[in-house]
MISE-441946 format. One record per atom (N, C-alpha, C): residue in one letter; chain; x, y, z; atom name. Coordinates in steps of 0.001 Angstrom, whole numbers, plus 500000, padded with zeros to 6 digits. Layout:
// residues N
<pt><resn>a</resn><chain>A</chain><c1>X</c1><c2>Y</c2><c3>Z</c3><name>CA</name></pt>
...
***
This chain:
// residues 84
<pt><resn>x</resn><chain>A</chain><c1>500859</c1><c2>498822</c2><c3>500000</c3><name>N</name></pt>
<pt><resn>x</resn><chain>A</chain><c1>500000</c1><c2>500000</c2><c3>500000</c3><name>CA</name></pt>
<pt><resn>x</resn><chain>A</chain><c1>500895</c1><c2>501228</c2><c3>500000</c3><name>C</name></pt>
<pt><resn>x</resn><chain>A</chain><c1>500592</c1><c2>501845</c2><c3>499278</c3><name>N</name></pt>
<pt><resn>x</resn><chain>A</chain><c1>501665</c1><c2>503392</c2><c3>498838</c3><name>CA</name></pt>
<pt><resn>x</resn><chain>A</chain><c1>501456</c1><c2>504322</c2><c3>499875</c3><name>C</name></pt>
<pt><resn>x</resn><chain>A</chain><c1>500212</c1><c2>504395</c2><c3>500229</c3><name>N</name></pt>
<pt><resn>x</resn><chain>A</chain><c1>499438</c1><c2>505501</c2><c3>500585</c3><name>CA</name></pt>
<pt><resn>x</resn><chain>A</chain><c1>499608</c1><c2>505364</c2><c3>502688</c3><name>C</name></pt>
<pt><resn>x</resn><chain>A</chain><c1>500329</c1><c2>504565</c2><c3>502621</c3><name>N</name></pt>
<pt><resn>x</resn><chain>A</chain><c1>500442</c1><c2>504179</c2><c3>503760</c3><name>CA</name></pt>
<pt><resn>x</resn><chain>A</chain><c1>501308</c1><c2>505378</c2><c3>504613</c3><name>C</name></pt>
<pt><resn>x</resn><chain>A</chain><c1>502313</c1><c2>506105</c2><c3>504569</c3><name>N</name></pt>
<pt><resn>x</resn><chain>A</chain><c1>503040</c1><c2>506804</c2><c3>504933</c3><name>CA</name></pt>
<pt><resn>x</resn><chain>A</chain><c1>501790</c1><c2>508424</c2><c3>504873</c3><name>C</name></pt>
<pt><resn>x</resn><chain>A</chain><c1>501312</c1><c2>508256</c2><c3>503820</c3><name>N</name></pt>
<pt><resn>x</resn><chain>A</chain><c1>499684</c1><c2>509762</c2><c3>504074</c3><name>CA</name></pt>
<pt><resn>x</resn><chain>A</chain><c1>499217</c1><c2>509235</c2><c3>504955</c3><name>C</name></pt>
<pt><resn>x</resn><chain>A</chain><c1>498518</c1><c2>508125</c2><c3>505344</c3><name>N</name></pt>
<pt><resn>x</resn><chain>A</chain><c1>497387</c1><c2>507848</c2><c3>506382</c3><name>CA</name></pt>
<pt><resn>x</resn><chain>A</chain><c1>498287</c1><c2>508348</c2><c3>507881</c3><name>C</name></pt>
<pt><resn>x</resn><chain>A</chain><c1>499434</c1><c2>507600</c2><c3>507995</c3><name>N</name></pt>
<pt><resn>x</resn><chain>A</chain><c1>500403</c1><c2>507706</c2><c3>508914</c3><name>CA</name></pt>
<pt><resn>x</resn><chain>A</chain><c1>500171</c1><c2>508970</c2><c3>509742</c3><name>C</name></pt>
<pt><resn>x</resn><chain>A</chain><c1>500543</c1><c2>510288</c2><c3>508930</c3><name>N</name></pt>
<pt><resn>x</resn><chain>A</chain><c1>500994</c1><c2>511221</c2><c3>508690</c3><name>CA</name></pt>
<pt><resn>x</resn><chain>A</chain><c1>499332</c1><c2>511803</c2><c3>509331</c3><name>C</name></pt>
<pt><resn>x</resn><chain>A</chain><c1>498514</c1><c2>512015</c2><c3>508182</c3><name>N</name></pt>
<pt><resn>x</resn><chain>A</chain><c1>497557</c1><c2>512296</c2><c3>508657</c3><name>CA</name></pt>
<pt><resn>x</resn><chain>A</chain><c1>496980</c1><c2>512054</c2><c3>509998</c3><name>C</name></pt>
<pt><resn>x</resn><chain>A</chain><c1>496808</c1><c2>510866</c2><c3>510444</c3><name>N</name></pt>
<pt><resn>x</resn><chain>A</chain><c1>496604</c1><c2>510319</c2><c3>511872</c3><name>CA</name></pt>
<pt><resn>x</resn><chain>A</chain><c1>497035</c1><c2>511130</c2><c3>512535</c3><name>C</name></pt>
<pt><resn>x</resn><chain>A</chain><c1>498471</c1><c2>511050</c2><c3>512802</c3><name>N</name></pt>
<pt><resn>x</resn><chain>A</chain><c1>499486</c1><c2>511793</c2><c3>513573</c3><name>CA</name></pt>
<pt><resn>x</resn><chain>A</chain><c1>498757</c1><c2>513134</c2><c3>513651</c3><name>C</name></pt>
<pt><resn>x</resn><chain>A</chain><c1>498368</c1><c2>513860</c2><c3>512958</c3><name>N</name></pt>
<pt><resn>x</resn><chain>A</chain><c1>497790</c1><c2>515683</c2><c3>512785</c3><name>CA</name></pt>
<pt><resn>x</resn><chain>A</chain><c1>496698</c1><c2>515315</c2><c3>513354</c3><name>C</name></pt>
<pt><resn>x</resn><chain>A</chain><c1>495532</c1><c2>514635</c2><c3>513364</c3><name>N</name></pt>
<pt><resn>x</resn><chain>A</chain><c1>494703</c1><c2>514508</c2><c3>513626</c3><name>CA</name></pt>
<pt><resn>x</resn><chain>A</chain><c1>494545</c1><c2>514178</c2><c3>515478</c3><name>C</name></pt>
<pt><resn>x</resn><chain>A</chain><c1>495415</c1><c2>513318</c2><c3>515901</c3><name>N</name></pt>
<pt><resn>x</resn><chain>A</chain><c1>495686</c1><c2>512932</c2><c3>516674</c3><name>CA</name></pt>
<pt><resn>x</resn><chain>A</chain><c1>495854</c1><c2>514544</c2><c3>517919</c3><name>C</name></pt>
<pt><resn>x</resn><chain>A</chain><c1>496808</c1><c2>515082</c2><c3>517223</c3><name>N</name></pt>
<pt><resn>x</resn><chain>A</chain><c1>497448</c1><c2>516244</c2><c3>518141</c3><name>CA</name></pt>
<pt><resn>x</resn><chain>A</chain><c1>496315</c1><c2>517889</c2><c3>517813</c3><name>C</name></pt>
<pt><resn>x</resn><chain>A</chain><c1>495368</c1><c2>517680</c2><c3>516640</c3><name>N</name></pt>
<pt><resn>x</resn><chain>A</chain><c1>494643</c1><c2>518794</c2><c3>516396</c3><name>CA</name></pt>
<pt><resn>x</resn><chain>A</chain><c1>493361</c1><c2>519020</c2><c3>517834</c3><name>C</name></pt>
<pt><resn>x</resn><chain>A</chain><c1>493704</c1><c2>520605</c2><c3>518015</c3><name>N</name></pt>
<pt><resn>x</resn><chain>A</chain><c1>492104</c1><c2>520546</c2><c3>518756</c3><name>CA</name></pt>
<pt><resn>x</resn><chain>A</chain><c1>491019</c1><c2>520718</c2><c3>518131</c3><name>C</name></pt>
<pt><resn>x</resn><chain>A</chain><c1>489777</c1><c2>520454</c2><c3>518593</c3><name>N</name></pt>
<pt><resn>x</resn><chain>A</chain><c1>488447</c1><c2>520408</c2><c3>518089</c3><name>CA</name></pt>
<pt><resn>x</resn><chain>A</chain><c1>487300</c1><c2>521422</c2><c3>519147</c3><name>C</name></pt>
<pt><resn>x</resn><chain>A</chain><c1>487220</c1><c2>522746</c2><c3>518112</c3><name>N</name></pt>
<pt><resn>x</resn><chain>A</chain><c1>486687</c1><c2>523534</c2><c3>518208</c3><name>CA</name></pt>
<pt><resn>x</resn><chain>A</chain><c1>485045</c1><c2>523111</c2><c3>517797</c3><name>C</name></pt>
<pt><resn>x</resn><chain>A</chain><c1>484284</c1><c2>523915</c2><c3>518874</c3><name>N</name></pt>
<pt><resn>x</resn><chain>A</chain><c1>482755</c1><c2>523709</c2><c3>518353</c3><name>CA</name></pt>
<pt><resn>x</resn><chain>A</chain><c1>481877</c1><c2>525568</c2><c3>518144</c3><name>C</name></pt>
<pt><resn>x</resn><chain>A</chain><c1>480894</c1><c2>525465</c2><c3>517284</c3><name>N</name></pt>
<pt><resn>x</resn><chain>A</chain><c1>480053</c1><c2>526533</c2><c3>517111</c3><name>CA</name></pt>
<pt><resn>x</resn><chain>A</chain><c1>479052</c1><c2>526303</c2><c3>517193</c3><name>C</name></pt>
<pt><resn>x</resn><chain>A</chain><c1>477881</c1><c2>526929</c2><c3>518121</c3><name>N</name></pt>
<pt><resn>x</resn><chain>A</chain><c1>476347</c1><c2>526595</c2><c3>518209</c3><name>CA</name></pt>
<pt><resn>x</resn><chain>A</chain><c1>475800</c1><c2>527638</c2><c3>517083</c3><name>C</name></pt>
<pt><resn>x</resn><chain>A</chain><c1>475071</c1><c2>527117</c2><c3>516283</c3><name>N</name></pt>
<pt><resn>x</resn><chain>A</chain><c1>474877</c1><c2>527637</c2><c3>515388</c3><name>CA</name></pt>
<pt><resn>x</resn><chain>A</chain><c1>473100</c1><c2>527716</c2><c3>515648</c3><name>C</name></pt>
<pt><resn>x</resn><chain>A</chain><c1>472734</c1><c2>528801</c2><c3>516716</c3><name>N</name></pt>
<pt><resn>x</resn><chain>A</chain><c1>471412</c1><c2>528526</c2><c3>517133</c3><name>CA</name></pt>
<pt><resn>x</resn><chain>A</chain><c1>471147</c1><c2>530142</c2><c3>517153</c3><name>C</name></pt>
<pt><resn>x</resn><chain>A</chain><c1>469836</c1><c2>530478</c2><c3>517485</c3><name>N</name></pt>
<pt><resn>x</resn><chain>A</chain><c1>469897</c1><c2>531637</c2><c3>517253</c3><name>CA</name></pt>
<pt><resn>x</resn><chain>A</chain><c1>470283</c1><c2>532480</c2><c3>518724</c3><name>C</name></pt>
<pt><resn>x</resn><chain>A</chain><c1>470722</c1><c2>531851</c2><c3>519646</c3><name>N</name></pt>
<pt><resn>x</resn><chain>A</chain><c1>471447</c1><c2>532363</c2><c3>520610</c3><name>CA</name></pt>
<pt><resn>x</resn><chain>A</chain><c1>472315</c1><c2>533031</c2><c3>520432</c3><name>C</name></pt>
<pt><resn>x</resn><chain>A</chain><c1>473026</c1><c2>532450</c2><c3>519005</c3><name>N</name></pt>
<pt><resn>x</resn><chain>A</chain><c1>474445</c1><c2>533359</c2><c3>518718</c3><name>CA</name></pt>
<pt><resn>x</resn><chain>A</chain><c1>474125</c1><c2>534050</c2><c3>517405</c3><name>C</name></pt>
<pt><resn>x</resn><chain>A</chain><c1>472724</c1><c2>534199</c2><c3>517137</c3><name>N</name></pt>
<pt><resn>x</resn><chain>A</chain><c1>472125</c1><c2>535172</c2><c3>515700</c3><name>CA</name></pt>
<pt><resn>x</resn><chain>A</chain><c1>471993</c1><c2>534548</c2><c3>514882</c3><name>C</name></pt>
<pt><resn>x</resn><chain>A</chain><c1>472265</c1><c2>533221</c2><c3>514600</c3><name>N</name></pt>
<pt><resn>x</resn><chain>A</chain><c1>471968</c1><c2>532639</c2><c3>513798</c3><name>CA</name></pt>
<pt><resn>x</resn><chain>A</chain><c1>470239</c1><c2>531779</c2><c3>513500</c3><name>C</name></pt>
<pt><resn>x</resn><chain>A</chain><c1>469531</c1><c2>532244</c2><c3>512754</c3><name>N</name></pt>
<pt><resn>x</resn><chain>A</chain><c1>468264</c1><c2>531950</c2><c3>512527</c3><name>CA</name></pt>
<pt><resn>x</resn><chain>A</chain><c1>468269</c1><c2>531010</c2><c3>511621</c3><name>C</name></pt>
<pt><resn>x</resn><chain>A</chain><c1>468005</c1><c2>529668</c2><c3>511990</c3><name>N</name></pt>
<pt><resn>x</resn><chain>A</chain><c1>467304</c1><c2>528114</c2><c3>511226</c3><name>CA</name></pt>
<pt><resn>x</resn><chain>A</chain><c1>466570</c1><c2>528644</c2><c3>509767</c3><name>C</name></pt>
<pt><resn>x</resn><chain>A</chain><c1>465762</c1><c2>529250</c2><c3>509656</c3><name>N</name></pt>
<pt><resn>x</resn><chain>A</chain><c1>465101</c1><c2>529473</c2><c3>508647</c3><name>CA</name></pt>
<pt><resn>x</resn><chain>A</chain><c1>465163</c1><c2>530740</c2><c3>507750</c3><name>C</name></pt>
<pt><resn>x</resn><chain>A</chain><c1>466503</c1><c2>531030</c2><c3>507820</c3><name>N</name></pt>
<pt><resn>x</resn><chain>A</chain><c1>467099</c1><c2>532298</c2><c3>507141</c3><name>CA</name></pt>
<pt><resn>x</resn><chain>A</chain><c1>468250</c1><c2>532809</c2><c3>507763</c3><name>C</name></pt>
<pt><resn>x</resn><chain>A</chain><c1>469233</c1><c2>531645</c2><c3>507875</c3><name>N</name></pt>
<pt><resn>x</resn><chain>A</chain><c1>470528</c1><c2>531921</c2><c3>508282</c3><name>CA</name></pt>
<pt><resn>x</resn><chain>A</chain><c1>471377</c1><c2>533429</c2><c3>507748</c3><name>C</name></pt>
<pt><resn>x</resn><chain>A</chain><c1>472064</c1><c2>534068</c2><c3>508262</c3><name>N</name></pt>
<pt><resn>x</resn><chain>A</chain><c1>472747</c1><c2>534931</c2><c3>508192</c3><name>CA</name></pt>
<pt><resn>x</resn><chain>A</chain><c1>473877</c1><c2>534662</c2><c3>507407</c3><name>C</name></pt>
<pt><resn>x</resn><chain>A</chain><c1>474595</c1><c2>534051</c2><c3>506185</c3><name>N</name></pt>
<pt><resn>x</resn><chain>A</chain><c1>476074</c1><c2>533605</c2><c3>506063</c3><name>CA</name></pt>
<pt><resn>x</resn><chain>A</chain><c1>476929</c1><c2>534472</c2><c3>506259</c3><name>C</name></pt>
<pt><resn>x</resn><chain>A</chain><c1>477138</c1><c2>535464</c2><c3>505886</c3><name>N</name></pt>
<pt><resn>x</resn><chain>A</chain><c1>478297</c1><c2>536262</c2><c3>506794</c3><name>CA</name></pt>
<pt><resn>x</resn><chain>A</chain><c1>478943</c1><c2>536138</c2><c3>507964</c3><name>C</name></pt>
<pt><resn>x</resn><chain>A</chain><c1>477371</c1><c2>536182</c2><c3>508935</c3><name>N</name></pt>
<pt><resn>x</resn><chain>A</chain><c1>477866</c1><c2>535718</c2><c3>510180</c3><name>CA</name></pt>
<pt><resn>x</resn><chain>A</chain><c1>478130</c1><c2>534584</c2><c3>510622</c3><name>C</name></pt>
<pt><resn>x</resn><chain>A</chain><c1>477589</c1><c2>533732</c2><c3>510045</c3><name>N</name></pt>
<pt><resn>x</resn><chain>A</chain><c1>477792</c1><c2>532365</c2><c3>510159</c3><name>CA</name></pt>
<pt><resn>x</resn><chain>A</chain><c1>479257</c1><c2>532048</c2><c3>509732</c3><name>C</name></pt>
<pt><resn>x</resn><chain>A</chain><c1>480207</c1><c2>532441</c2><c3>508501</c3><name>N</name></pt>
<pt><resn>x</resn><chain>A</chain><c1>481209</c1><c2>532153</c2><c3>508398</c3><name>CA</name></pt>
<pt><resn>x</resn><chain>A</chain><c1>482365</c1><c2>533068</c2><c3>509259</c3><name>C</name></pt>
<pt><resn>x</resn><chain>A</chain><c1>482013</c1><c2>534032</c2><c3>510153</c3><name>N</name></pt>
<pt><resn>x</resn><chain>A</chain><c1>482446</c1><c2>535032</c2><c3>511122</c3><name>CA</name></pt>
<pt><resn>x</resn><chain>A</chain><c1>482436</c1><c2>534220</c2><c3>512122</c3><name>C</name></pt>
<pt><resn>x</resn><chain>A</chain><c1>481611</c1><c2>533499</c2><c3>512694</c3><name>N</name></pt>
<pt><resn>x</resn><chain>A</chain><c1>481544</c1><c2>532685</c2><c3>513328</c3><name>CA</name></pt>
<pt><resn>x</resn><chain>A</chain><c1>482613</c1><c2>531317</c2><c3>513950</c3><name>C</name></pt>
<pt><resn>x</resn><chain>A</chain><c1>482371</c1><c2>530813</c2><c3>512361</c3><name>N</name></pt>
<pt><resn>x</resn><chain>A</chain><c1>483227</c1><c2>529461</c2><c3>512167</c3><name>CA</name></pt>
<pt><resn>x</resn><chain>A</chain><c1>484314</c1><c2>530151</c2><c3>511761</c3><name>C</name></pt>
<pt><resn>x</resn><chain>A</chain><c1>485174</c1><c2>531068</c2><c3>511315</c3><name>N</name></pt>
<pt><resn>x</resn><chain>A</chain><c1>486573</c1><c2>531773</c2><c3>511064</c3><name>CA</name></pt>
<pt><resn>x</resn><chain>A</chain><c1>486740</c1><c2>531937</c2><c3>512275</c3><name>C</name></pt>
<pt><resn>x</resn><chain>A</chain><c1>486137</c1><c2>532459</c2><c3>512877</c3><name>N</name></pt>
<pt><resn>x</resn><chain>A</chain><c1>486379</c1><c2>532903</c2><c3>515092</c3><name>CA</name></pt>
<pt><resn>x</resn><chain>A</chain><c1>487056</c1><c2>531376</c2><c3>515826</c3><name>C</name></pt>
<pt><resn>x</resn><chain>A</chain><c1>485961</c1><c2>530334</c2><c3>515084</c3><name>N</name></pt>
<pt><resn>x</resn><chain>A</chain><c1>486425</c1><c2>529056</c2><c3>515792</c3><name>CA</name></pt>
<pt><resn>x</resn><chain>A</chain><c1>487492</c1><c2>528768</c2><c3>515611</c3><name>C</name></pt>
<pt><resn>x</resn><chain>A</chain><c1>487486</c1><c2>528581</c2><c3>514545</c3><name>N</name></pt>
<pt><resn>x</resn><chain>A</chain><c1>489246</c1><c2>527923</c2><c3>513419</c3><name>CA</name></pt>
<pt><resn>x</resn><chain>A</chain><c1>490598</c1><c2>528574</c2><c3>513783</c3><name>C</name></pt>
<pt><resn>x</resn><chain>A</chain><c1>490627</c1><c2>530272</c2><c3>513753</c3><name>N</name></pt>
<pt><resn>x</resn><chain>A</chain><c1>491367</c1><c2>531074</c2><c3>513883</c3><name>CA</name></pt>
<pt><resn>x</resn><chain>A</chain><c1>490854</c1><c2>531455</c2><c3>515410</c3><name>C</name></pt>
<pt><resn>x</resn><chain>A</chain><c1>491279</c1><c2>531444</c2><c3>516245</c3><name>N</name></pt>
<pt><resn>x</resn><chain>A</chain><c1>490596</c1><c2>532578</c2><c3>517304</c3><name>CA</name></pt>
<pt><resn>x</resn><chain>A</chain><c1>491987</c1><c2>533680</c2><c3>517253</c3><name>C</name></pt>
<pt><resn>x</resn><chain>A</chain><c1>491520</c1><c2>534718</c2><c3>517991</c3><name>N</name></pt>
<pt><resn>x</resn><chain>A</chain><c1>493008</c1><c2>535702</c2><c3>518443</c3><name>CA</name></pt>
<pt><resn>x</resn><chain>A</chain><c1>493686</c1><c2>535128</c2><c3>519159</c3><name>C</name></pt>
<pt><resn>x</resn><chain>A</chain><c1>494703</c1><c2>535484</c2><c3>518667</c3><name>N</name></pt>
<pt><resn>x</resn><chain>A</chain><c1>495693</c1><c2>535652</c2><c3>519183</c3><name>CA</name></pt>
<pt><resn>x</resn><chain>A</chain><c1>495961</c1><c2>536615</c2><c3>520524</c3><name>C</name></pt>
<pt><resn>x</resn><chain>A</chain><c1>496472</c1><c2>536153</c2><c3>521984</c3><name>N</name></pt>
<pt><resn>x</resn><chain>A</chain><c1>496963</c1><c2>536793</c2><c3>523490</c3><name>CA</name></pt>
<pt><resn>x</resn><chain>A</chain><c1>497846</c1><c2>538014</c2><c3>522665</c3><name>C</name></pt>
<pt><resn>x</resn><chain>A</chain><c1>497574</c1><c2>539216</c2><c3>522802</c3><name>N</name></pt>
<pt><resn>x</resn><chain>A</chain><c1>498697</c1><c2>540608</c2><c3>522606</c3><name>CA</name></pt>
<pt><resn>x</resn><chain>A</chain><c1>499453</c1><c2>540306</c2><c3>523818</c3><name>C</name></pt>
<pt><resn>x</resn><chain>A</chain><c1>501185</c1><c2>540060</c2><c3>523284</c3><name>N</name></pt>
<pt><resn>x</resn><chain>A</chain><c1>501942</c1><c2>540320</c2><c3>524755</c3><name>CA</name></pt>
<pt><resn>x</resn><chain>A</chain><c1>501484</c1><c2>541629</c2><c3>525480</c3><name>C</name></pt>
<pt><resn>x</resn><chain>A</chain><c1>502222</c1><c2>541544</c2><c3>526852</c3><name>N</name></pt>
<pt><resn>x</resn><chain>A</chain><c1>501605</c1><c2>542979</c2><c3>527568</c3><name>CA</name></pt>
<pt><resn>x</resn><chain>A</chain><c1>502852</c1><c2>543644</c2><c3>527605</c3><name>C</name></pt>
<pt><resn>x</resn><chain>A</chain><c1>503092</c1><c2>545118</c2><c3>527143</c3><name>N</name></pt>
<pt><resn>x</resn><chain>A</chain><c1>504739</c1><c2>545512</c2><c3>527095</c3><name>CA</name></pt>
<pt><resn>x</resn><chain>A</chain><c1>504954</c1><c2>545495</c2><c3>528124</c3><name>C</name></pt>
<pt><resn>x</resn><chain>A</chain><c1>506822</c1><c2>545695</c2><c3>527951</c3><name>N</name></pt>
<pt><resn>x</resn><chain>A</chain><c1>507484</c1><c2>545416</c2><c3>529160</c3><name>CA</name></pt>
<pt><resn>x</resn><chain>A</chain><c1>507907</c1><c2>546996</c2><c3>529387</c3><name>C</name></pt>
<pt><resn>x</resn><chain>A</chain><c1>508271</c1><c2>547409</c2><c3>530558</c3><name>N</name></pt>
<pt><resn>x</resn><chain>A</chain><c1>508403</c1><c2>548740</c2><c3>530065</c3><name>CA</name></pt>
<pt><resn>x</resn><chain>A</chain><c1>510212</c1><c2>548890</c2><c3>530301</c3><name>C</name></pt>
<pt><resn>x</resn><chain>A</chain><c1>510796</c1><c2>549857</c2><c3>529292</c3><name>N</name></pt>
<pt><resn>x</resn><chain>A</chain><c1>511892</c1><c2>549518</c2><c3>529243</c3><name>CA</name></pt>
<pt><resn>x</resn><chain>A</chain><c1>512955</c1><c2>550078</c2><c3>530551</c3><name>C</name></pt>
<pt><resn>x</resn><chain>A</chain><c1>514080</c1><c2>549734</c2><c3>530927</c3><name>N</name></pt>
<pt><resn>x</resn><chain>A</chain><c1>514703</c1><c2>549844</c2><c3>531791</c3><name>CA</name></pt>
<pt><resn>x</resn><chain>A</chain><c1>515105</c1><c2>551385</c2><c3>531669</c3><name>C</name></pt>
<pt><resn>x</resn><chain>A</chain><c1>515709</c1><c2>552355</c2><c3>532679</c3><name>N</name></pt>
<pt><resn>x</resn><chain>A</chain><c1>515985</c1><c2>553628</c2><c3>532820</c3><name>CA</name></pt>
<pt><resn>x</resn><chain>A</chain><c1>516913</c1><c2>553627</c2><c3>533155</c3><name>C</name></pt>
<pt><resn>x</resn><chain>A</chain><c1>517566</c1><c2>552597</c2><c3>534120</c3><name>N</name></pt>
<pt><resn>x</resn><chain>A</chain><c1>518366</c1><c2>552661</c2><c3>535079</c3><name>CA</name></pt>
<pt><resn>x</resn><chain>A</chain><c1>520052</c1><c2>553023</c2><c3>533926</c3><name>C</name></pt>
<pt><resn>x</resn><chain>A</chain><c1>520625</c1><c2>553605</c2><c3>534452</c3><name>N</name></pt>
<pt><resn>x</resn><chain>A</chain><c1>522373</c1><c2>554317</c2><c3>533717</c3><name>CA</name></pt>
<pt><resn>x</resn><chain>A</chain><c1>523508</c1><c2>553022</c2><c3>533754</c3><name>C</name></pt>
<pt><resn>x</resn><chain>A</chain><c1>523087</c1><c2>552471</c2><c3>534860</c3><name>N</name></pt>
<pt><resn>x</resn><chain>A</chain><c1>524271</c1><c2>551540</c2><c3>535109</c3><name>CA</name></pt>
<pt><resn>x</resn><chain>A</chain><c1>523621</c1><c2>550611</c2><c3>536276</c3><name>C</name></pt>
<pt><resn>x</resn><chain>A</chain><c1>525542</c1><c2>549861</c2><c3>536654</c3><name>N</name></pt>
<pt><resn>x</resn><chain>A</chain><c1>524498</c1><c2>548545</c2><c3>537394</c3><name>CA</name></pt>
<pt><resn>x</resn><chain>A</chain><c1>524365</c1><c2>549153</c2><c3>538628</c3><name>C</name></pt>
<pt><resn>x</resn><chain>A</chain><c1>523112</c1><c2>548228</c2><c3>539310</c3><name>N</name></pt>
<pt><resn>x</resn><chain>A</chain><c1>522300</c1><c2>548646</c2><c3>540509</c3><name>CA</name></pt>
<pt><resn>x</resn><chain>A</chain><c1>522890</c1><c2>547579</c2><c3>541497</c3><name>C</name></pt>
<pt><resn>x</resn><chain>A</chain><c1>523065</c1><c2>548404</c2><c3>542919</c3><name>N</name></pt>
<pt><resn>x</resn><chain>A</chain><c1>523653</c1><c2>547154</c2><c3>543875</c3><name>CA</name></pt>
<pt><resn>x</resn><chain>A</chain><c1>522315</c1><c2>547083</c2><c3>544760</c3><name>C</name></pt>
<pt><resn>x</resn><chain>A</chain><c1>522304</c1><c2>545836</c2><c3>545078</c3><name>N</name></pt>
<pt><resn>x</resn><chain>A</chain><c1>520878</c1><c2>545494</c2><c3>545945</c3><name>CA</name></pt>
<pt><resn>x</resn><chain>A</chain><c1>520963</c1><c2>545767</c2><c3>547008</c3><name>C</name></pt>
<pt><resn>x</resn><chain>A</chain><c1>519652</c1><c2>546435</c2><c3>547439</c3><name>N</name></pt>
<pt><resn>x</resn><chain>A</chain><c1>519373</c1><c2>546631</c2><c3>548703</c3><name>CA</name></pt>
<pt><resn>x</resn><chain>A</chain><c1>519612</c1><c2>545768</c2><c3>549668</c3><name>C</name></pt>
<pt><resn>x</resn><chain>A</chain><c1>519850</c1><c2>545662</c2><c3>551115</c3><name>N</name></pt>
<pt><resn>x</resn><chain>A</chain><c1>520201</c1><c2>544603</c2><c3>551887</c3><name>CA</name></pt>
<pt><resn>x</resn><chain>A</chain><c1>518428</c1><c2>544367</c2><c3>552728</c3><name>C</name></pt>
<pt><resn>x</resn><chain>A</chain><c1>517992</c1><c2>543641</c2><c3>552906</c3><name>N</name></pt>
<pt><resn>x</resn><chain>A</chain><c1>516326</c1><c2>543652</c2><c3>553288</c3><name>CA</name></pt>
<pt><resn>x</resn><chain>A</chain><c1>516845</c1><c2>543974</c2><c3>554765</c3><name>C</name></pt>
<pt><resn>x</resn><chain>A</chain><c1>515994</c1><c2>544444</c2><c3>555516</c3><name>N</name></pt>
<pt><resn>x</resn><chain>A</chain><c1>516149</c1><c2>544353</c2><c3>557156</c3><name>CA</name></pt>
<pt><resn>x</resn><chain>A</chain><c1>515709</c1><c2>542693</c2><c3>557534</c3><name>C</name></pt>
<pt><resn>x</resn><chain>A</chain><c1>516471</c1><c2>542754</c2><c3>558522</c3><name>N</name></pt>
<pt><resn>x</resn><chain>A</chain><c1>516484</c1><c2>541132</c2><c3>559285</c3><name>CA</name></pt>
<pt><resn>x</resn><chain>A</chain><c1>515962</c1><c2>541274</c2><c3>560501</c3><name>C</name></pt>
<pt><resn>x</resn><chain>A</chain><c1>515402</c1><c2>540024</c2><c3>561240</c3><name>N</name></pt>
<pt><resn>x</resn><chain>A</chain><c1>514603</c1><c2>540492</c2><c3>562505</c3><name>CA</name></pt>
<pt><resn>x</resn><chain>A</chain><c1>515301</c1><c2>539042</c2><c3>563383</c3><name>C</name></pt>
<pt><resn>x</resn><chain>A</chain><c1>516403</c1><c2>539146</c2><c3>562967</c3><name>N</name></pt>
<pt><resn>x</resn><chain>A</chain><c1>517360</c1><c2>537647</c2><c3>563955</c3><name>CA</name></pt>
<pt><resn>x</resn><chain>A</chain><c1>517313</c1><c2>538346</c2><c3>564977</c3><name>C</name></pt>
<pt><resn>x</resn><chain>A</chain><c1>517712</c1><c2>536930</c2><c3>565882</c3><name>N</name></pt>
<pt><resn>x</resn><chain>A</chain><c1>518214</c1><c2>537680</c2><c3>567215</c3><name>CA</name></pt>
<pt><resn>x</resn><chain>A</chain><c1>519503</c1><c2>537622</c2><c3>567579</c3><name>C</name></pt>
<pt><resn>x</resn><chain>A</chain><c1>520593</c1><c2>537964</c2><c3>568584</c3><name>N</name></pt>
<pt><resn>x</resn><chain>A</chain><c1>521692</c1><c2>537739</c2><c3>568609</c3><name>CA</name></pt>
<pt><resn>x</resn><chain>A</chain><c1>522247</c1><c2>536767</c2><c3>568820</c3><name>C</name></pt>
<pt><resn>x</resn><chain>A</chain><c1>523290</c1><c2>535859</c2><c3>568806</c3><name>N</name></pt>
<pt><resn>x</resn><chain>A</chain><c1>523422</c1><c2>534682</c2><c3>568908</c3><name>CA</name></pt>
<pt><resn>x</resn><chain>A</chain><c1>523925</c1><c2>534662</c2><c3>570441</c3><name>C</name></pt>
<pt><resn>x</resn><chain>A</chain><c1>523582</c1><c2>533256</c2><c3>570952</c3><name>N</name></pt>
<pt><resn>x</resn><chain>A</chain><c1>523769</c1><c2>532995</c2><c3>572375</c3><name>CA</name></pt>
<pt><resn>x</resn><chain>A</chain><c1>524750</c1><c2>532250</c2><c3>572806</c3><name>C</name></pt>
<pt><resn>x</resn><chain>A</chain><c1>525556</c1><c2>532700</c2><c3>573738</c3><name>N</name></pt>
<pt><resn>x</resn><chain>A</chain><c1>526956</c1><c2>532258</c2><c3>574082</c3><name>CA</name></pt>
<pt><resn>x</resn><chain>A</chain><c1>526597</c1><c2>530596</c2><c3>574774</c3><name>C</name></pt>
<pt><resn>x</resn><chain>A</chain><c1>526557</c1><c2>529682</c2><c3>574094</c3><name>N</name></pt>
<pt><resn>x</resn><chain>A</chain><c1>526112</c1><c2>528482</c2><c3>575219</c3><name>CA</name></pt>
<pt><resn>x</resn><chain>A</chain><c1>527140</c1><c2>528068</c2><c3>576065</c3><name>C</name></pt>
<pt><resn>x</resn><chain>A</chain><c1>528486</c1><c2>528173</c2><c3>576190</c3><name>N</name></pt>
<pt><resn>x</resn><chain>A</chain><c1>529379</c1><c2>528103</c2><c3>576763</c3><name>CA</name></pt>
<pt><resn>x</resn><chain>A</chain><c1>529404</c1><c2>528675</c2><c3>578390</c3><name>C</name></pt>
<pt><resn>x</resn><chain>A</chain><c1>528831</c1><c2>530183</c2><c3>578585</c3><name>N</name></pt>
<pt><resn>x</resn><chain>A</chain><c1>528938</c1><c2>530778</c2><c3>579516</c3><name>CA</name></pt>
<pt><resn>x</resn><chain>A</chain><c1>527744</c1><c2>530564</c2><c3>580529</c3><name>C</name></pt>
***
C-alpha cells in the first residue's frame, strides 16, 4: 500500500489537532430558517482562527548603570553564648 506513509501522517495531525465547536442557534444570531452567512462564516473563522493573546509591554529599563541590591532588614536575634 503506497498511501500508507499519508494515512500515517495524517493520523498523527489529527491525533494532536484541537476540536473547536460553534452553536449555530439563534442564541448566537443565527436563525434556522434564514441563516445569516456572513455571520455564520464570522463565526466558524472565530472558531478555526481565534486571536491571538497581545503580549503585555514590558516597560523599558531607565536605570544608567548597574544597581547594587538593597540589603532587606532582618529580625534575627543575637546569637547565644552556650558556653557561659
Amino acid at each position: 500500500m503506497s498511501n500508507l506513509p499519508a494515512f500515517v501522517d495524517l493520523i498523527q495531525r489529527v491525533q494532536r489537532a484541537t476540536i473547536a465547536s460553534v452553536a449555530l442557534t439563534p442564541a448566537t444570531g443565527i436563525n434556522p430558517g434564514n441563516p445569516d452567512y456572513p455571520l455564520l462564516r464570522k463565526l466558524v473563522d472565530k472558531a478555526i482562527h481565534p486571536p491571538k493573546p497581545t503580549p503585555k509591554p514590558t516597560s523599558p529599563s531607565t536605570s544608567t548603570g548597574p544597581t547594587t541590591p538593597t540589603p532587606s532588614p532582618t529580625t534575627s536575634t543575637p546569637p547565644v553564648d552556650e558556653c557561659a
